[in-house]
One Martini backbone bead per residue (centre of mass of N, CA, C, O) as a GRO file, in nm:
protein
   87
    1UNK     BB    1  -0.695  -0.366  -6.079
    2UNK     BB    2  -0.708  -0.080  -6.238
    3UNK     BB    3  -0.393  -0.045  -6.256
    4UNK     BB    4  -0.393  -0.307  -6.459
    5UNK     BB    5  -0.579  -0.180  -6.682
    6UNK     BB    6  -0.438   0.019  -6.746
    7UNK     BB    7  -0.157  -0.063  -6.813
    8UNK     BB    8  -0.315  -0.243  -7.046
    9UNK     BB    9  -0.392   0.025  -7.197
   10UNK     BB   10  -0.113   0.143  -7.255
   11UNK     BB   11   0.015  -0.145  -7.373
   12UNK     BB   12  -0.151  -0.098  -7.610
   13UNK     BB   13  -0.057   0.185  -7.716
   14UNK     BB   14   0.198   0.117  -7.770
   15UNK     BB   15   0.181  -0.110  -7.960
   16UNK     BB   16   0.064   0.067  -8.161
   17UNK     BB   17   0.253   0.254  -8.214
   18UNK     BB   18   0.501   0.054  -8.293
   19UNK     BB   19   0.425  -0.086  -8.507
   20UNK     BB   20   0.418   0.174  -8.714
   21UNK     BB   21   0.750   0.247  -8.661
   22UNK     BB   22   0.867   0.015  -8.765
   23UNK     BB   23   1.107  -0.170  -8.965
   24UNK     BB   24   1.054  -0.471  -8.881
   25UNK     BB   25   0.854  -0.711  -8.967
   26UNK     BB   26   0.974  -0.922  -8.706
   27UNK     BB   27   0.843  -0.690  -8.467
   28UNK     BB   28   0.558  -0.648  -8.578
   29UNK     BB   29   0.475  -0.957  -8.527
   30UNK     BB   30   0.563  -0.962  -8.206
   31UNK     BB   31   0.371  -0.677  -8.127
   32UNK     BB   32   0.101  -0.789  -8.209
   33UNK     BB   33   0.117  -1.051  -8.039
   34UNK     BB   34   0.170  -0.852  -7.792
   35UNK     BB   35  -0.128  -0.743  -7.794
   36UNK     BB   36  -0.356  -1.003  -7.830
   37UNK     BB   37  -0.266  -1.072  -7.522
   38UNK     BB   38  -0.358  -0.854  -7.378
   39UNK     BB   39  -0.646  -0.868  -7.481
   40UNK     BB   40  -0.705  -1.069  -7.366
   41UNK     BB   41  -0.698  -1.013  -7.085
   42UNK     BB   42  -0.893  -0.774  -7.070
   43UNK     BB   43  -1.117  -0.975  -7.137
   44UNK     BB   44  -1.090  -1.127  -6.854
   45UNK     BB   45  -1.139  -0.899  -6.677
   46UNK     BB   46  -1.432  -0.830  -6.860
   47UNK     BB   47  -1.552  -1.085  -6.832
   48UNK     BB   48  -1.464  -1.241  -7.131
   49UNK     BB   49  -1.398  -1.523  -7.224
   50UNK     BB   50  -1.461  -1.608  -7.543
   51UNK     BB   51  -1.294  -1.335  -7.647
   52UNK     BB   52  -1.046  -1.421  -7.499
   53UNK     BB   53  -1.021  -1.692  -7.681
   54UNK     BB   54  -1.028  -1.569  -7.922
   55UNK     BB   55  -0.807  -1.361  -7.904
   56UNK     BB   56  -0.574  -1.593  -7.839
   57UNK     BB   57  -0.609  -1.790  -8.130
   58UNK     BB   58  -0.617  -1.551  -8.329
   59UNK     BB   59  -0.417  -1.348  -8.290
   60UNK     BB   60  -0.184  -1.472  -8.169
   61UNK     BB   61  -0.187  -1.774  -8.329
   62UNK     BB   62  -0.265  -1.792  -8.604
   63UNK     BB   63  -0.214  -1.509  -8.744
   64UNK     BB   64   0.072  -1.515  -8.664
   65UNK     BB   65   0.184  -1.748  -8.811
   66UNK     BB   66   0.116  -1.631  -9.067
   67UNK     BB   67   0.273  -1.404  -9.079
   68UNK     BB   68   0.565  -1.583  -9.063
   69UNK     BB   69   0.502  -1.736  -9.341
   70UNK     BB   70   0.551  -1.459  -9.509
   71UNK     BB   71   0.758  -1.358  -9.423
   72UNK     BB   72   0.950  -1.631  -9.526
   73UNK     BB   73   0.860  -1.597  -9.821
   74UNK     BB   74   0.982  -1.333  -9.890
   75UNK     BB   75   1.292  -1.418  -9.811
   76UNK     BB   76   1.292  -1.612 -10.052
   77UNK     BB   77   1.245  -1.436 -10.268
   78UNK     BB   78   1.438  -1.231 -10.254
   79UNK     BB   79   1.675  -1.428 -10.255
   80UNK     BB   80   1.627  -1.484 -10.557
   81UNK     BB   81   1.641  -1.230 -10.685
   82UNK     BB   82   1.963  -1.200 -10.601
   83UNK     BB   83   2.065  -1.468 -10.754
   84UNK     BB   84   1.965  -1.362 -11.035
   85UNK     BB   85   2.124  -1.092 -11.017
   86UNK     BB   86   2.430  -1.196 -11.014
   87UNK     BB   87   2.442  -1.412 -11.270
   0.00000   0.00000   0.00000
């Protein structure tokens, strides 16, 4: 069980820091989704039943969808002014 903790503090660290360094915008908010992940599971390991729901629920969850919805409407947005710019 402690091996499993630390690894999952590993990959909190790794995902912080890969965040950091993306160049891909959905590649960022797919690594923060799973830092979320990883984040509730270690909130259930450390009993914390409500914590782990409230960070399933929102951090994976909602947050993402909205990120995803963000990235979606700039590649829009851009998408128009490259249109805009040929024209």
């Amino acid at each position: 069980m402690f091996f499993f903790q630390v690894l999952l503090l590993v990959f909190l660290i790794l995902c912080a820091i890969a965040v950091s360094f993306t160049k891909k915008i959905i590649s960022a908010v797919i690594i923060f989704m799973s830092y979320s992940i990883a984040m509730s599971i270690l909130w259930l390991m450390l009993e914390s039943p409500d914590l782990a729901l409230t960070e399933a629920a929102v951090g994976a969850g909602i947050t993402s969808i909205i990120f995803f919805l963000v990235v979606k409407r700039i590649n829009t947005i851009e998408e128009a002014r490259s249109n805009d710019k040929n024209k």
